[in-house]
TITI-518055 format. One record per residue (C-alpha): residue number from 1; residue in one letter; chain; x, y, z. Coordinates in Angstrom, 3 decimals. Example, Ala and Ser with C-alpha at 12.3 -4.5 7.8 and 13.67 -1.06 7.14 Angstrom:
REM residues 2
<num 1&residu A&chaine A&x 12.300&y -4.500&z 7.800>
<num 2&residu S&chaine A&x 13.670&y -1.060&z 7.140>
//
This chain:
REM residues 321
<num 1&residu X&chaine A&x 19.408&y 83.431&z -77.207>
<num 2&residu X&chaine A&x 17.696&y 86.903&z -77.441>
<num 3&residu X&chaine A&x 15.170&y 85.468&z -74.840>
<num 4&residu X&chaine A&x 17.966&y 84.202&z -72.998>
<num 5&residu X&chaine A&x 19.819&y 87.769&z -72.616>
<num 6&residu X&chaine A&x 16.551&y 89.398&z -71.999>
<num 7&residu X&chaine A&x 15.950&y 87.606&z -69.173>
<num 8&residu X&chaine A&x 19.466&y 87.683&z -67.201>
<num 9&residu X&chaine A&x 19.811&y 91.362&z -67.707>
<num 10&residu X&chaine A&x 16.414&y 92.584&z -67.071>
<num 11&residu X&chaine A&x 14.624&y 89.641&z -65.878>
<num 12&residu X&chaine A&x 11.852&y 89.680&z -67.971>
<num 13&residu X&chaine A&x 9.866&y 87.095&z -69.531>
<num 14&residu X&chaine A&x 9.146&y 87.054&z -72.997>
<num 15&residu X&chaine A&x 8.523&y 84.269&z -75.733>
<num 16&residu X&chaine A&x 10.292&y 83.655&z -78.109>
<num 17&residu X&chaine A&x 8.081&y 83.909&z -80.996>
<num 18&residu X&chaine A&x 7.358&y 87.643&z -80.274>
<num 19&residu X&chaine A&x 11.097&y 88.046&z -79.449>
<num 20&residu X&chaine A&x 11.634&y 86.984&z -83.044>
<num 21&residu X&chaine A&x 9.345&y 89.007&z -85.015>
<num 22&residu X&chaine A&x 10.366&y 92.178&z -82.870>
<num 23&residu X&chaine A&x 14.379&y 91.224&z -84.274>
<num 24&residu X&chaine A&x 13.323&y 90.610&z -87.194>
<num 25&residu X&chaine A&x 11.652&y 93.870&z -87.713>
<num 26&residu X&chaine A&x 14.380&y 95.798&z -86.310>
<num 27&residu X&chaine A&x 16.944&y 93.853&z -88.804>
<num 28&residu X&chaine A&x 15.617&y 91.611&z -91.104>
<num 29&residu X&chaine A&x 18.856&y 91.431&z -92.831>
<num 30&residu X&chaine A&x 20.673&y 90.113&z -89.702>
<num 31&residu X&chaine A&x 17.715&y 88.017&z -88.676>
<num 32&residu X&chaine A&x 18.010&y 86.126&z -92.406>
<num 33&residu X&chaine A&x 21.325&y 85.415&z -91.398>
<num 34&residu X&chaine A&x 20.770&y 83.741&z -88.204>
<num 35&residu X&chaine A&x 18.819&y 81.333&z -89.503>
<num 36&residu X&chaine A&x 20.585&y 80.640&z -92.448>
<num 37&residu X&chaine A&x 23.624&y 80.265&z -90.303>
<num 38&residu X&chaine A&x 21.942&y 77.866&z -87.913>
<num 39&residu X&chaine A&x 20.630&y 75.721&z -90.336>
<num 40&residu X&chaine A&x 24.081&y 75.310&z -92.160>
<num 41&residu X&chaine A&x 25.381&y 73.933&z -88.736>
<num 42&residu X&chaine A&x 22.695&y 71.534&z -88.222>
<num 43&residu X&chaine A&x 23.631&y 67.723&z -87.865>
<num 44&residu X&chaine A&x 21.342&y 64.829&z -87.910>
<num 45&residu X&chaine A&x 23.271&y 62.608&z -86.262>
<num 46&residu X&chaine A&x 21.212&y 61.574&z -82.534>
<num 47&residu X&chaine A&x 22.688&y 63.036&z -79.209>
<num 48&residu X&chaine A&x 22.534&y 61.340&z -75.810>
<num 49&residu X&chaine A&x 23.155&y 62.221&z -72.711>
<num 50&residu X&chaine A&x 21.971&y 60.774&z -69.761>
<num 51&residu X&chaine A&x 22.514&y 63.368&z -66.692>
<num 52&residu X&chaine A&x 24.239&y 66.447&z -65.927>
<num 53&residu X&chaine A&x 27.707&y 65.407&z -65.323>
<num 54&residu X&chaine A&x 27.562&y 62.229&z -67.447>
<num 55&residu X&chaine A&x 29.790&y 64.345&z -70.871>
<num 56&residu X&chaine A&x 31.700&y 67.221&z -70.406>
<num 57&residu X&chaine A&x 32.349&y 68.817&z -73.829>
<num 58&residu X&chaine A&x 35.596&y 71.048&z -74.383>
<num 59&residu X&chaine A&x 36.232&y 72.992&z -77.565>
<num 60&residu X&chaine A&x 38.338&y 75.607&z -78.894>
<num 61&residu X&chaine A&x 37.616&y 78.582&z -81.114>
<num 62&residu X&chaine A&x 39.909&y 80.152&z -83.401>
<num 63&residu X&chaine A&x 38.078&y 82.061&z -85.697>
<num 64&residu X&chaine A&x 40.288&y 85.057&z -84.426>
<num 65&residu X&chaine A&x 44.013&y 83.164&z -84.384>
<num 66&residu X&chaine A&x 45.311&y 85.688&z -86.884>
<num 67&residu X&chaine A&x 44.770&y 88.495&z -83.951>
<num 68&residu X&chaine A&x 45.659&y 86.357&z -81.130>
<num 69&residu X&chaine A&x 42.657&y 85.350&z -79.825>
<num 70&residu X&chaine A&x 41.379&y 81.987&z -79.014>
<num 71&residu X&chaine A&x 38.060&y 80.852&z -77.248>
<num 72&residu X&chaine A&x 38.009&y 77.654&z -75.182>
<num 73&residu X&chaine A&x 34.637&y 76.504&z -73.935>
<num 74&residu X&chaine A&x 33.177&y 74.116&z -71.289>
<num 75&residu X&chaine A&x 29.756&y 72.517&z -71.580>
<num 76&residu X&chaine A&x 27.239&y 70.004&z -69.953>
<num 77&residu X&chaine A&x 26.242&y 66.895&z -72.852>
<num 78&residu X&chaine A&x 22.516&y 66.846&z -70.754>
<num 79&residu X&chaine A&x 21.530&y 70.232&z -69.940>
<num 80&residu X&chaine A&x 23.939&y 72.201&z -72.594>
<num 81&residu X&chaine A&x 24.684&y 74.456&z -69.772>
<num 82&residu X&chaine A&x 28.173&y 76.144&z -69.992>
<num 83&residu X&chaine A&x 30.327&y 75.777&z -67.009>
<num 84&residu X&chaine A&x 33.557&y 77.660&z -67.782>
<num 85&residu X&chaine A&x 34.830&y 79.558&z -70.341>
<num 86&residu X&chaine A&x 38.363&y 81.238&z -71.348>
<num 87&residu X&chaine A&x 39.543&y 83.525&z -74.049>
<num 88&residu X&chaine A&x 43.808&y 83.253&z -74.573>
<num 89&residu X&chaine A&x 46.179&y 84.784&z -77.226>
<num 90&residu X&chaine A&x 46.876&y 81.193&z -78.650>
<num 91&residu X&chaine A&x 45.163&y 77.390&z -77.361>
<num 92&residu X&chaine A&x 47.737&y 76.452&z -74.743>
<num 93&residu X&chaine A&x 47.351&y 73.021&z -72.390>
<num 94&residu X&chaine A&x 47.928&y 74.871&z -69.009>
<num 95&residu X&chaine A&x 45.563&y 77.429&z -69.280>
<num 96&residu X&chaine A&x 42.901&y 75.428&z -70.354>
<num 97&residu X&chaine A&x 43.426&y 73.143&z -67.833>
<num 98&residu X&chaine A&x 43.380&y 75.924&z -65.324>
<num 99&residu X&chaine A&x 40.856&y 77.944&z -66.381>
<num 100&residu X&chaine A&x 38.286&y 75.579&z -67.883>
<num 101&residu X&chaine A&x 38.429&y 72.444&z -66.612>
<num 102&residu X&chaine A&x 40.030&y 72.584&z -63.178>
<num 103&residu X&chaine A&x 37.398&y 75.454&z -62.783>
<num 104&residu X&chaine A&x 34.296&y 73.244&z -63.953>
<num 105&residu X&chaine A&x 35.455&y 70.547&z -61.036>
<num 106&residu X&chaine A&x 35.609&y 73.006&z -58.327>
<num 107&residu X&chaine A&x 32.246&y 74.553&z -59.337>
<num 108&residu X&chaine A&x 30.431&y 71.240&z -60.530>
<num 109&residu X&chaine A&x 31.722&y 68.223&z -59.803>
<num 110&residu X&chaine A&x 33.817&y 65.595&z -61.941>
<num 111&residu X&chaine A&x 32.141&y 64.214&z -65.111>
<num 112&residu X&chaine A&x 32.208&y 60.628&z -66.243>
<num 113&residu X&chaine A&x 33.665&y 61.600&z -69.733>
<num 114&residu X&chaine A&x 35.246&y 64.375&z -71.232>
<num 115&residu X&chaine A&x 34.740&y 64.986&z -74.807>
<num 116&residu X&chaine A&x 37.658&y 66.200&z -76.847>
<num 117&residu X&chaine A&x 38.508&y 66.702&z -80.795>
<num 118&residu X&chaine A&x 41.973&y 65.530&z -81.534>
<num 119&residu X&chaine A&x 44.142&y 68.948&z -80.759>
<num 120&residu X&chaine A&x 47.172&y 68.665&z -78.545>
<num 121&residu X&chaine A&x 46.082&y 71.122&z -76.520>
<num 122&residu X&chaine A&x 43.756&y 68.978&z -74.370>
<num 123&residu X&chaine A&x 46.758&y 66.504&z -73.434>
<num 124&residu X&chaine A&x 46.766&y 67.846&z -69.983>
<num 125&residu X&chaine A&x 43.065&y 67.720&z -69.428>
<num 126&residu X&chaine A&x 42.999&y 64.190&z -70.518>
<num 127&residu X&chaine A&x 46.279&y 63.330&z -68.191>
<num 128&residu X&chaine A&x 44.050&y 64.729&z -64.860>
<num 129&residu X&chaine A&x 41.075&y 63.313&z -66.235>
<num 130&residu X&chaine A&x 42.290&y 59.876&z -66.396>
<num 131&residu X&chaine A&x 44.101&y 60.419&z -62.770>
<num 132&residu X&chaine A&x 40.831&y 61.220&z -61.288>
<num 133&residu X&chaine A&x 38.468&y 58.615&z -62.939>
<num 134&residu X&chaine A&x 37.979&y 56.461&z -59.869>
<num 135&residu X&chaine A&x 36.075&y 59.569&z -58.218>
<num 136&residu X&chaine A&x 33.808&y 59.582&z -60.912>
<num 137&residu X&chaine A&x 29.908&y 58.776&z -60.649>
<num 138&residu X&chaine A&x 30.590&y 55.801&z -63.005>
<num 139&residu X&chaine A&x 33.629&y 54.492&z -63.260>
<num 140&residu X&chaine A&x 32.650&y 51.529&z -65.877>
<num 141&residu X&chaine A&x 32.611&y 54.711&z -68.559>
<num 142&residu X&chaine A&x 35.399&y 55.915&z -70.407>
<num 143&residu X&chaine A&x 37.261&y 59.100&z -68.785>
<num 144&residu X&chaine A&x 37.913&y 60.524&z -71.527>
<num 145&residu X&chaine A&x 37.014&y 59.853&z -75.563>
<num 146&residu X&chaine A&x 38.618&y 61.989&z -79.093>
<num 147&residu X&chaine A&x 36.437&y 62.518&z -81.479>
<num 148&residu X&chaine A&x 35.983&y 64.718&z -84.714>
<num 149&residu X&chaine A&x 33.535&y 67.064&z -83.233>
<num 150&residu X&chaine A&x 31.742&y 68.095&z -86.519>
<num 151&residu X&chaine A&x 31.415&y 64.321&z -87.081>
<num 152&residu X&chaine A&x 29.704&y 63.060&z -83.817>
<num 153&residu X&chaine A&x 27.913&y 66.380&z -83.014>
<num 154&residu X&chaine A&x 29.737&y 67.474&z -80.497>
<num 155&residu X&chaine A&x 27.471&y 69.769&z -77.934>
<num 156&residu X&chaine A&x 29.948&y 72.955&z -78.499>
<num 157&residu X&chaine A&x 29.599&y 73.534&z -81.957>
<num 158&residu X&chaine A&x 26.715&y 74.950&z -81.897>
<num 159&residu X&chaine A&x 27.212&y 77.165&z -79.533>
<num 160&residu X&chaine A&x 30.472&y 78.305&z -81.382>
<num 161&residu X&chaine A&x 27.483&y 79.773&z -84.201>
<num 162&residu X&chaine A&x 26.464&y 81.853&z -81.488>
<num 163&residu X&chaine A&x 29.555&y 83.370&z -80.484>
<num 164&residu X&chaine A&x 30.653&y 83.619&z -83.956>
<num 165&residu X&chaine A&x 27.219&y 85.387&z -84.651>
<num 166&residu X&chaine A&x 27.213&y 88.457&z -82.003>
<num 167&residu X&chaine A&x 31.024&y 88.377&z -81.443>
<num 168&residu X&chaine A&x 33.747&y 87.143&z -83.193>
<num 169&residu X&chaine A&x 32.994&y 87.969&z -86.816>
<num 170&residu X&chaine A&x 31.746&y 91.574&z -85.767>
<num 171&residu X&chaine A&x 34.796&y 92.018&z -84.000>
<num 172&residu X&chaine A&x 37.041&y 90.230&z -86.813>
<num 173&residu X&chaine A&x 35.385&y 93.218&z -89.359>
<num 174&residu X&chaine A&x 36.825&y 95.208&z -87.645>
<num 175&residu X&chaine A&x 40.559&y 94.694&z -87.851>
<num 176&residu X&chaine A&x 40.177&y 93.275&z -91.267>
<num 177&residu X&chaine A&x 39.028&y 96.646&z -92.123>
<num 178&residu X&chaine A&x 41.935&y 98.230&z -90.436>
<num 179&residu X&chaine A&x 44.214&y 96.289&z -92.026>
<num 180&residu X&chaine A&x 43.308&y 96.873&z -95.851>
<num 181&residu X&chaine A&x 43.264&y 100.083&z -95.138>
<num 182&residu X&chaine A&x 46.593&y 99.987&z -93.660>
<num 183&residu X&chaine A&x 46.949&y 101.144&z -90.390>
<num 184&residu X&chaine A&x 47.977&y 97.856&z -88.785>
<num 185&residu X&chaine A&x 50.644&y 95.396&z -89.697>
<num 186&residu X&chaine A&x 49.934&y 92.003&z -88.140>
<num 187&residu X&chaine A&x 53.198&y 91.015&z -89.750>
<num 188&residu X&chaine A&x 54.553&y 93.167&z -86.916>
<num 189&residu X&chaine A&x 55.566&y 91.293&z -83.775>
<num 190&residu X&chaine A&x 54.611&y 94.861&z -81.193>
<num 191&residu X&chaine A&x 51.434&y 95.541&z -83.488>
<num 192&residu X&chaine A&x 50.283&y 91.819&z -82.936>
<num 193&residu X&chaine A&x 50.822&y 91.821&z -79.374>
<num 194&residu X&chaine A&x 48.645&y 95.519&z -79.036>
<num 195&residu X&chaine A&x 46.325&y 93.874&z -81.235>
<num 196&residu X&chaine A&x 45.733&y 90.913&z -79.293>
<num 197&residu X&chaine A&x 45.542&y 92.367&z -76.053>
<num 198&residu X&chaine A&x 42.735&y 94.770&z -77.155>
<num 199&residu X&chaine A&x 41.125&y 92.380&z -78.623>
<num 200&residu X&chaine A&x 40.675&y 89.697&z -76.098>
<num 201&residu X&chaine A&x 39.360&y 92.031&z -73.293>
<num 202&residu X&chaine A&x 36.810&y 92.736&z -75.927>
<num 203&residu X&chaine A&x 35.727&y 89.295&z -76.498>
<num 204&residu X&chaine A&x 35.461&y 88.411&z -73.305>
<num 205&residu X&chaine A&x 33.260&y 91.138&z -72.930>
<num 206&residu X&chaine A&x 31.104&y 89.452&z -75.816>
<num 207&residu X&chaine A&x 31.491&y 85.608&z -74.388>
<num 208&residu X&chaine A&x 30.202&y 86.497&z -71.376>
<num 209&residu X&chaine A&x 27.148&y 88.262&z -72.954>
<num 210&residu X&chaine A&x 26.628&y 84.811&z -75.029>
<num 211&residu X&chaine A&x 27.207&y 82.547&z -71.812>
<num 212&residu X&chaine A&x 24.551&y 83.958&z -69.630>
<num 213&residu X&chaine A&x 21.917&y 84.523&z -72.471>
<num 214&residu X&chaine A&x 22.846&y 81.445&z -73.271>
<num 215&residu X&chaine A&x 22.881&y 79.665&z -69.701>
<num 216&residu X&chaine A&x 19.463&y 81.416&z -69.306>
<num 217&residu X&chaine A&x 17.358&y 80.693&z -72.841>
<num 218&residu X&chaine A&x 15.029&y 77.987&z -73.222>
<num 219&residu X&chaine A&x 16.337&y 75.078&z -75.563>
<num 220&residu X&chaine A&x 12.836&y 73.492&z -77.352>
<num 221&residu X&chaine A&x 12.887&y 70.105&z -75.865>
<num 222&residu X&chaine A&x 15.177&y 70.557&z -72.842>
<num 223&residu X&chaine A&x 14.237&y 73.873&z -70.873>
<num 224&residu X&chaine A&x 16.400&y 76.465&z -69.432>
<num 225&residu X&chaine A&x 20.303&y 75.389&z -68.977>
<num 226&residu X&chaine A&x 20.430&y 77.457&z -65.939>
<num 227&residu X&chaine A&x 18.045&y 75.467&z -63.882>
<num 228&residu X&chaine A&x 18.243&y 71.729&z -65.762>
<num 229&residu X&chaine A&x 21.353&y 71.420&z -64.598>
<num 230&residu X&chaine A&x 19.947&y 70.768&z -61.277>
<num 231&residu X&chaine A&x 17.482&y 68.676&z -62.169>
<num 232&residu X&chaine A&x 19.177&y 65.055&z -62.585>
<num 233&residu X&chaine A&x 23.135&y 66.279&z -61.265>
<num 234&residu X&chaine A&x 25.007&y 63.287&z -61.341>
<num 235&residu X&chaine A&x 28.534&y 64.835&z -61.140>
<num 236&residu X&chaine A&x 31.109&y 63.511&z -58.554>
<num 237&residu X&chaine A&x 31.696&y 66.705&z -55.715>
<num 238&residu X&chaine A&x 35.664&y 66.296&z -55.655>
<num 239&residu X&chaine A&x 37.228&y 68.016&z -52.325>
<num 240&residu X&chaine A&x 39.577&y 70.672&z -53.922>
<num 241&residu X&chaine A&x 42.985&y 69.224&z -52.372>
<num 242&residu X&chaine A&x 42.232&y 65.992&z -54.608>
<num 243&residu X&chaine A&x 42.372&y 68.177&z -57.754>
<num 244&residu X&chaine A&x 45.669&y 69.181&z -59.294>
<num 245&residu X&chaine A&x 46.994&y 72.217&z -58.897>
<num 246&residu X&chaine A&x 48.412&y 73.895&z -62.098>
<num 247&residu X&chaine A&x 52.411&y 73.289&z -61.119>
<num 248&residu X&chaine A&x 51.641&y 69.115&z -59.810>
<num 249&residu X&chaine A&x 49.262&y 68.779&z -63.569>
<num 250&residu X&chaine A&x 51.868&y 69.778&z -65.287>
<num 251&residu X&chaine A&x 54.305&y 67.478&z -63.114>
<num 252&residu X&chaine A&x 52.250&y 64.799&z -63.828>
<num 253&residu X&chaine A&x 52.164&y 65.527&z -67.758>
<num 254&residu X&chaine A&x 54.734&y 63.169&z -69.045>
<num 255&residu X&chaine A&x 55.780&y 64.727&z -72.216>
<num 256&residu X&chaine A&x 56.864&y 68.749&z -73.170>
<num 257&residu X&chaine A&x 54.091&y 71.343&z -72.840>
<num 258&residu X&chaine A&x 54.157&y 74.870&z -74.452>
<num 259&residu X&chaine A&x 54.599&y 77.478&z -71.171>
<num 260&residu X&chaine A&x 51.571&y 80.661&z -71.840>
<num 261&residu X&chaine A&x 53.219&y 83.074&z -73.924>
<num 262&residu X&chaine A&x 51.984&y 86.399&z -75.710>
<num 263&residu X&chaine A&x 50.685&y 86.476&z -78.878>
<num 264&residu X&chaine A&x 53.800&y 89.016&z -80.795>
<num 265&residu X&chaine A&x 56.209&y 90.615&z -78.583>
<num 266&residu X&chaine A&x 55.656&y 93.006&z -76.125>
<num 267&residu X&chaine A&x 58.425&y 95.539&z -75.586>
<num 268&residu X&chaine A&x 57.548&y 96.577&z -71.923>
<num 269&residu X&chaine A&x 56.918&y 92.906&z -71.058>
<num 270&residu X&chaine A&x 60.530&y 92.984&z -68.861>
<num 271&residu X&chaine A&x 59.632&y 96.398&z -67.201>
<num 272&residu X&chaine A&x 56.347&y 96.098&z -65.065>
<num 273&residu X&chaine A&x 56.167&y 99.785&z -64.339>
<num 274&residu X&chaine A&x 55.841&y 101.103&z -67.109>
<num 275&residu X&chaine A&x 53.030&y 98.116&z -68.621>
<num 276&residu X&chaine A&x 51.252&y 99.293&z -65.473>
<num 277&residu X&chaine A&x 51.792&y 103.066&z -66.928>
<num 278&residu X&chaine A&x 50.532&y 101.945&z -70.073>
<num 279&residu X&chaine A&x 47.118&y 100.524&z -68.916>
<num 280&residu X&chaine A&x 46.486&y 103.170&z -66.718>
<num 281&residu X&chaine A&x 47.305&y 105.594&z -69.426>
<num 282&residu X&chaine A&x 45.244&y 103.306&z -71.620>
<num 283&residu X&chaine A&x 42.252&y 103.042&z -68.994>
<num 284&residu X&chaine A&x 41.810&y 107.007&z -68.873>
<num 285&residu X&chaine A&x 40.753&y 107.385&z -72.525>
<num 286&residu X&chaine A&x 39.013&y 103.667&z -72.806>
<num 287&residu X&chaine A&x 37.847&y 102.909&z -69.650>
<num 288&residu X&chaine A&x 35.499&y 100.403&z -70.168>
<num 289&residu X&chaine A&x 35.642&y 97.202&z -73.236>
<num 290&residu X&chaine A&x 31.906&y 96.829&z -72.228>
<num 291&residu X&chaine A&x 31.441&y 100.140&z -74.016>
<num 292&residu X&chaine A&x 33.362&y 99.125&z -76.956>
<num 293&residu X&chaine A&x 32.009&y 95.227&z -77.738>
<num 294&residu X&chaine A&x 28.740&y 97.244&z -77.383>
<num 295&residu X&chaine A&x 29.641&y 99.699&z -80.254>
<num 296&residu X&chaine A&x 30.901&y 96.930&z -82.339>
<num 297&residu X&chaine A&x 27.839&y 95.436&z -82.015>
<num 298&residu X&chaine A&x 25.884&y 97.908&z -83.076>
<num 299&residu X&chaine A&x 28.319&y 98.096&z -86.289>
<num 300&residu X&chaine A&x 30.099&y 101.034&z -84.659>
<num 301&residu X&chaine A&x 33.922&y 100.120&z -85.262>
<num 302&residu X&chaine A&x 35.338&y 103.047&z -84.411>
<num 303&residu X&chaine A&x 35.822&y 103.460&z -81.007>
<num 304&residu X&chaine A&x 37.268&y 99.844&z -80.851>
<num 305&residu X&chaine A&x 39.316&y 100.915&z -83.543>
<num 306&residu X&chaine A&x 40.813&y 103.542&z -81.641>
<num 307&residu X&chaine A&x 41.407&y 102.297&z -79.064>
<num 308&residu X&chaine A&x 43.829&y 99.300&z -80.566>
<num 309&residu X&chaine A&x 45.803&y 102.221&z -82.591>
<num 310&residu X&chaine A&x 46.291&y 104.427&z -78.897>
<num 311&residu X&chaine A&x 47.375&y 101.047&z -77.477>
<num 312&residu X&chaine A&x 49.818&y 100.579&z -79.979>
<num 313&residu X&chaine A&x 51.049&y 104.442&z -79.609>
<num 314&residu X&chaine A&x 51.709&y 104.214&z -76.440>
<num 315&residu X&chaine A&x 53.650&y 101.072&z -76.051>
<num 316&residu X&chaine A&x 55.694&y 102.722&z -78.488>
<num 317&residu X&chaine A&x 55.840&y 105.709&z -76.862>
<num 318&residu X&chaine A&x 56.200&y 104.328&z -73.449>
<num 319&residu X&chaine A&x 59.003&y 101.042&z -75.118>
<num 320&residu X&chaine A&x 61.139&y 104.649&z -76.190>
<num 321&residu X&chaine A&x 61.118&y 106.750&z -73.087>
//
């Protein structure tokens, strides 16, 4: 991964074994527990995948739920490259049908299967799947198959270790620090909402650092993601009148799906100028999240912490005026 984000940010080249002894030197605690992390998430069990565009594997992370984030990932069976990627206050079927998987057809093409666990959540993905599987490159597959992912090795997981790794536990210190100490109530409907929405512009911050190192890191025994996926692309090119828009999906969908919601309540949510006040009030003092999931990285909590609390402050401030 290191290799990988070396690479897309600076273009250089470097291998992997003196990449490793360089992180290891820097932090050998943190470099222990990368491996022993990894190996605990190893599974024996034999992957196939023919072509790019032959399993398209969608998973959810919710290793943040309790601070209303939730990580929804896209990637390619063959070539494990990640093709979309979306971070939401709680797993909801319309935006992961908008965001991930409506956006992996328009980019990629349409994949012979997609590869779910059993969550609700991917009922609309598997309703447009299944209306679309006569464009597919092989029909005589299944659209769509449920699976426990753990179980049958399902591609994501182990990218989840990753993101878990450099993001979403560094992160999740964070506010678990804040809250034994007391400054934040997440039984608090306005304090989850501030919460959440600092939170998740962070992350995505951090899952778009892990996607492109990622996207761009050799994998021993399949090459670079980036440029495999080009080298045996069997997915279907769909024109992009033939795939459902959001409002016809959800038409479609025969059954009740959850509408996207917040995560708590905001209190400005009816009064648009003053949430714009607030963000731009916000934006003055913390203008960039790159700066903070970078200080969290580098165990600095904070300025991340900071800036939750002075989002919270003013929402109050602003929900009183």
């Amino acid at each position: 991964m290191m290799t990988g984000h070396i690479k897309y940010s600076t273009g250089l080249r470097l291998g992997v074994n003196r990449v490793g002894q360089a992180l290891k030197r820097v932090n050998p605690r943190q470099h222990h527990e990368r491996q022993t992390s990894i190996t605990r998430h190893l599974n024996p069990v034999q992957y196939y995948a023919e072509y790019f565009g032959h399993k398209l594997h969608l998973d959810q992370n919710e290793k943040l739920i309790r601070y209303g984030v939730t990580e929804v990932i896209a990637v390619d069976g063959y070539s494990s490259f990640i093709t979309a990627t979306s971070v939401m206050p709680l797993k909801n079927n319309i935006t992961m049908y908008r965001d991930v998987f409506r956006e992996t057809i328009l980019r990629h093409g349409l994949f012979d299967r997609v590869r779910v666990d059993h969550g609700r959540e991917f009922y609309l993905v598997l309703t447009v799947q299944d209306h679309l599987k006569e464009l597919r490159n092989n029909t005589s597959r299944q659209p769509y198959i449920q699976t426990q992912s753990k179980q049958y090795n399902h591609a994501v997981e182990r990218l989840w270790v990753e993101v878990n790794c450099r993001t979403n536990y560094p992160i999740k210190r964070a506010l678990v620090q804040m809250e034994n100490d007391g400054v934040i109530d997440m039984e608090d409907e306005v304090t989850k909402f501030c919460v959440s929405w600092v939170a998740k512009k962070v992350v995505e911050v951090g899952l778009s650092y892990v996607v492109n190192s990622w996207n761009s890191h050799p994998i021993p025994g399949k090459g670079v993601p980036l440029q495999r996926r080009f080298t045996n692309n069997k997915a279907a090119p769909v024109d992009g009148n033939a795939v459902p828009t959001v409002e016809l999906a959800v038409q479609m969908f025969r059954g009740d799906l959850t509408q996207e919601h917040f995560f708590g309540r905001d209190p400005l949510a009816a009064n648009i100028s003053k949430a714009d006040a607030r963000e731009r009030e916000f934006t003055k003092y913390f203008p960039s999240f790159q700066v903070l999931f970078n200080e969290i990285a580098n165990t600095n909590y904070n300025p991340f912490q900071d800036a939750v609390l002075y989002f919270l402050r003013l929402t109050h401030y602003l929900a009183r005026a």
